[in-house]
N, C-alpha and C positions, 0 to 999 in steps of 0.2 A: 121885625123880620118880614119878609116878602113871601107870604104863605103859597103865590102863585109860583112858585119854583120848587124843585123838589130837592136839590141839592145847594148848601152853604157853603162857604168856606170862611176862613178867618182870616185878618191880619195883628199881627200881634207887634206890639214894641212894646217902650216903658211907658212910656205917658198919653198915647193917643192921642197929640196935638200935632205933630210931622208927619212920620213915615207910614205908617200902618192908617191913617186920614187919606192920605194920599192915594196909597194904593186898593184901599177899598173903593173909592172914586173910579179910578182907571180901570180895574177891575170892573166896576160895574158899570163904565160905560161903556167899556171893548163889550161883554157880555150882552148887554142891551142891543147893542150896534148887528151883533152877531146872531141875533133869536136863542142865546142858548139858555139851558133849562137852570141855571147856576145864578148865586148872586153871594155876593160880599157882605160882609160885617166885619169891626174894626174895635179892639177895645187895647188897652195896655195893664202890663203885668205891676205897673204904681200908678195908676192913674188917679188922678182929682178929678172923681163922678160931675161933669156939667163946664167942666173949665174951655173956653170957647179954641178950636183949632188955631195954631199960629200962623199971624196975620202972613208972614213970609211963605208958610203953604200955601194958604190962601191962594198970595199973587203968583206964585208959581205955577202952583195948576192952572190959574185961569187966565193965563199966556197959554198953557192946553187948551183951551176951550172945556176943562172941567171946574165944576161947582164944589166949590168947597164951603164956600159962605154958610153960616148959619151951623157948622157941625160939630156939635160937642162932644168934649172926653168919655168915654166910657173907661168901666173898671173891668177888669175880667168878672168879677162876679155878679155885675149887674147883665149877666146871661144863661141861659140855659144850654150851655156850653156840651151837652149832651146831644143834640142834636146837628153839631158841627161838622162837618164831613172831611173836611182839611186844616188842617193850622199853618199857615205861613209867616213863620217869625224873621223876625230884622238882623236878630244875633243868635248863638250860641247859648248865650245865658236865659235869654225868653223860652228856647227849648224845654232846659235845665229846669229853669222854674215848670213850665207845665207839666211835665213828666214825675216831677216830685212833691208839687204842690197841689196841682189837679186831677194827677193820676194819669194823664191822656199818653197813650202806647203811644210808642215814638214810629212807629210804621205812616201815624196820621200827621205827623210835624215834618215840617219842609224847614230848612234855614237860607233866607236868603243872602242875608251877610250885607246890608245895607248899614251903611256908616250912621249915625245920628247927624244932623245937621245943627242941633238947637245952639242958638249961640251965634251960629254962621251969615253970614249975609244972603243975601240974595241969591247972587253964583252960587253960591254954598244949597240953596233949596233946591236951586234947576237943574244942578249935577244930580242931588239926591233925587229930583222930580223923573229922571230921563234913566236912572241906573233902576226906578223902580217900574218905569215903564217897560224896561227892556224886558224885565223879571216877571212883570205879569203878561205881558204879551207871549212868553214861551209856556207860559201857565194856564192863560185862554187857549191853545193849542192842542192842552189835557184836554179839555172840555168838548173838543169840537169832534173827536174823536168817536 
C-alpha cells in the first residue's frame, strides 16, 4: 500500500486477473494524473494468491496507455482490509460475500455491475476495459471534491 496517501480504496471481483486489475490501474492513474490524496488496491473474493493478470487485460489496458504488466492475483485476505475506506465491487455477489464474510457495513461497498470478460476475446476486454473506465472516472470525481 502507498503509505504517502491517506485514503484507499478497493476493487473487488472473483479472481483478480481482469476487472478489479484493471480498474485499480485506471484508478490510480486518473488519481496520480489528478494530485489526489487516494489510491487503489485490487484483490478478489477466490482468488489464486500470485497467479499472473490475464494477458488479454494486459493488451487492453496498454492500448490505454496503462500498465498492467507484471501484476499479480491477490486474495482478499492477503490484506488488511481494515484500513480500506471504499469497496468497489464488479457484482452483487462480491458485495454479498463481503458483508457476510468479512463483516464490511454495506454504507462502504459500491457495486458497479461490470460483466466478467474471462473467456472473451479481445473486444470482449476493451468493452470491459472502457465500461470500467467510465465507472472509475465518475468515482475519481468523489475524490476531487
Amino acid at each position: 500500500m502507498q503509505k504517502d496517501k491517506t485514503k484507499c480504496v478497493a476493487f473487488v471481483c472473483t479472481g483478480n486477473t481482469c476487472r478489479s486489475p484493471m480498474a485499480e490501474a485506471i484508478f490510480n492513474k486518473l488519481a496520480e494524473e489528478k494530485n489526489l490524496d487516494v489510491y487503489a488496491v485490487s484483490f478478489g473474493m477466490a482468488a489464486a494468491q500470485g497467479v499472473p493478470v490475464s494477458a488479454l487485460a494486459v493488451k487492453a489496458c496498454e492500448e490505454a496507455g496503462i500498465d498492467l504488466s507484471g501484476k499479480k492475483a491477490s486474495f482478499i485476505f492477503s490484506f488488511d482490509i481494515g484500513g480500506i475506506d471504499k469497496f468497489y465491487c464488479m457484482s452483487d455477489e462480491h458485495k454479498m460475500m463481503l458483508t457476510q464474510f468479512c463483516s464490511i457495513p454495506e454504507e462502504k461497498i459500491e457495486v458497479l455491475g461490470v460483466s466478467d470478460p474471462f473467456g472473451g476475446n479481445l473486444d470482449v476486454y476493451r468493452q470491459c476495459r472502457d465500461e470500467i473506465f467510465n465507472s472509475v472516472k465518475e468515482i475519481i470525481k468523489e475524490y476531487e471534491n
